[in-house]
N, C-alpha and C positions, 0 to 999 in steps of 0.2 A: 526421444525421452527427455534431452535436457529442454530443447523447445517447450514441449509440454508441459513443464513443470516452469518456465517461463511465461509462458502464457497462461497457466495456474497463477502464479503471484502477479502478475499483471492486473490481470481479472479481477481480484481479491481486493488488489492495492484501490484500482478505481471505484469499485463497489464501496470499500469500505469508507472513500475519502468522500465519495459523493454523499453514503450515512453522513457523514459525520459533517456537512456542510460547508465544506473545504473548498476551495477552486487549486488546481495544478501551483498555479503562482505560487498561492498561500502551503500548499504542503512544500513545494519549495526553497520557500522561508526559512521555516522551520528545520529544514533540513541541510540548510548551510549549501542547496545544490542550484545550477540553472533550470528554470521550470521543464526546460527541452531534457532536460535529463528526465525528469518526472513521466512523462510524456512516453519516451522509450523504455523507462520500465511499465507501467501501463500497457504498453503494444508487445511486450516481452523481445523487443528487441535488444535489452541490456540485461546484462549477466550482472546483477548485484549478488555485493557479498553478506554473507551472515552480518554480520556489525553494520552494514547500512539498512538489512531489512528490520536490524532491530531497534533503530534510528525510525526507522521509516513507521512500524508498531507502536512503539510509544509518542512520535509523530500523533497518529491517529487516535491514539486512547483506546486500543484494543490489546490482547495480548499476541505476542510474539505465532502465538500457533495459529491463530485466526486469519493468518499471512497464507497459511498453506493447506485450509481447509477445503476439499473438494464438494462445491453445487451448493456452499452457505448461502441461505441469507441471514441477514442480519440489518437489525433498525437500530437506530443511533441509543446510545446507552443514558439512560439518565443520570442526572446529576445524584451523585452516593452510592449507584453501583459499583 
């Protein structure tokens, strides 16, 4: 179960950085972390906490739930949505 729900945000996290036109480095950045961290959330090999997924959400310009949506897609949000 926890796997799955790791590899659930994982999924999400890359999906939703690759929308939004991001490279690992640059959500990195942004996130005060080394990109290799980036990287193992992505492969759900890292157990991130609430306060960094919600770092890692507003990172990307989605909300918070959109972190743990099951089989989304989603195209990059325009500018005023």
């Amino acid at each position: 179960m926890a796997e799955d729900v790791r590899h659930l945000v994982g999924g999400n996290v890359r999906r939703l950085r690759i929308a939004a036109g991001m490279s690992q480095a640059e959500l990195a950045n942004r996130l005060g972390v080394d990109r290799s961290y980036v990287s193992g959330l992505e492969l759900g090999t890292r157990n991130a906490t609430i306060v960094t997924l919600r770092r890692v959400s507003q990172a990307l310009g989605v909300t918070f739930q959109e972190i743990f949506v099951q089989g989304a897609r989603r195209t990059r949000r325009s500018k005023g949505s």
